[in-house]
Structures are given as structure tokens and as C-alpha cells.
C-alpha positions as CSV (number, residue, x, y, z in Angstrom):
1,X,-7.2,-3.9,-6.4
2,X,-4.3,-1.5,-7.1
3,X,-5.0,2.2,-5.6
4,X,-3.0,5.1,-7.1
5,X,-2.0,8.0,-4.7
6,X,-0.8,11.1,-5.5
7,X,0.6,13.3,-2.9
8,X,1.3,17.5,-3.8
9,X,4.3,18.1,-0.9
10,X,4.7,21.4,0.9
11,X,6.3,22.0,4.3
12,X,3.4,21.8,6.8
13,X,0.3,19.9,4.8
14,X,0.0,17.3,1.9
15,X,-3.0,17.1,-0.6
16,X,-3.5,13.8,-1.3
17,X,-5.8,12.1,-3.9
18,X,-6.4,8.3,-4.1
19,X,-7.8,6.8,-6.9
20,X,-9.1,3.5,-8.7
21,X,-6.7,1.9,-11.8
22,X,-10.0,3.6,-13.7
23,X,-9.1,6.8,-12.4
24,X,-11.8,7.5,-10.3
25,X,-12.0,9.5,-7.0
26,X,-11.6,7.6,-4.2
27,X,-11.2,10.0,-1.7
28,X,-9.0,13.4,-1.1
29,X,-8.0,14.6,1.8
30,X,-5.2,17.1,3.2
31,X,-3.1,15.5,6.0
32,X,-0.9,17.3,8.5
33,X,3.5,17.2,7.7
34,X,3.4,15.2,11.8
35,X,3.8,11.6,12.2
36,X,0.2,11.9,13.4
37,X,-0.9,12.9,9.2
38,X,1.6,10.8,8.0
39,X,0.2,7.8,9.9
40,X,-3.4,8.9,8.1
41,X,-1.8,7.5,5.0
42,X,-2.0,4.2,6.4
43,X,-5.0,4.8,8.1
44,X,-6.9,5.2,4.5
45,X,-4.5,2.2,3.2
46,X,-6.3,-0.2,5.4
47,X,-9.9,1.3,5.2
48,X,-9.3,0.9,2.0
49,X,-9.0,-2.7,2.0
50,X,-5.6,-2.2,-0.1
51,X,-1.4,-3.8,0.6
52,X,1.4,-1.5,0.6
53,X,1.7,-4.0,-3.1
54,X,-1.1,-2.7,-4.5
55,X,-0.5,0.8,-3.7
56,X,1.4,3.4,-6.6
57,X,2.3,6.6,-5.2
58,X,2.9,9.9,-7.2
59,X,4.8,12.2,-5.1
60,X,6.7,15.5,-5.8
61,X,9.4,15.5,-3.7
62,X,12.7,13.4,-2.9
63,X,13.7,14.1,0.5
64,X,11.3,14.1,3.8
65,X,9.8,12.9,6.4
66,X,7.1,11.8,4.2
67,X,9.6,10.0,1.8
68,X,11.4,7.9,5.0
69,X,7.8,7.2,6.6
70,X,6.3,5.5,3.5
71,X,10.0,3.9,2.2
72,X,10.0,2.7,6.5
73,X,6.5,0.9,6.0
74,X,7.5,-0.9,2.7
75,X,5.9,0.8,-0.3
76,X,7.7,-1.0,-3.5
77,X,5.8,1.6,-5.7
78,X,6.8,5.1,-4.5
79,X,7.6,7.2,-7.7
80,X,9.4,10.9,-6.9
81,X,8.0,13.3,-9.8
């Protein structure tokens, strides 16, 4: 099943917004800019049922910690809008 994620960047939270290839809500949440947030990503990854394969992520911004922790864990879909 691919999941979509889009992630709107700022300095101390992210929105982020998962969805089905049919574009329906999965689930939306706003995670922390800590490791602890960040590792909430993968968190909802795995509940999801979902490989770092079948993951596309939308996501505003080039250079982060958010960038290094999802390049780190092997996301082949990361797209920097």
C-alpha cells in the first residue's frame, strides 16, 4: 500500500498529513522538531503497516534535522518542495 506524507516545516513543530494513493485522510498529526517527534514519524510508519518503500513524502524544506533523520532511516521517496 503506498502512503503519501506531507510534512509543512517550521522551527519547533511539523504538521504532518498521511494519506492513501486515493487521497484520503489517514491521519494528521503535529509532531515536536526533537528526536523524540521525529521518531513519531516512524512510529505511525509501522502502525501503519507501511516500508520506508512504500512511503512518498512531500516536504517543504531542504536542510534539517528532519531531512537527515528520514534520509538516515532510508526513505527512497523524500521530495523537497
Amino acid at each position: 500500500m503506498r502512503v503519501y506524507i506531507g510534512i509543512d516545516w517550521s522551527e519547533q513543530s511539523h504538521a504532518v498529513c498521511y494519506m492513501n494513493a486515493a487521497g484520503a485522510v489517514l491521519q494528521e498529526r503535529v509532531i515536536a522538531h526533537q528526536v523524540e517527534g521525529l521518531g513519531q514519524l516512524e512510529a505511525d510508519r509501522q502502525a501503519l503497516g507501511v516500508s520506508v518503500e512504500e512511503v512518498w513524502i512531500g516536504l517543504e524544506t531542504a536542510h534539517n534535522l528532519l531531512i537527515d533523520f528520514l534520509l538516515d532511516r532510508g526513505y527512497p521517496h523524500l521530495y523537497v518542495l
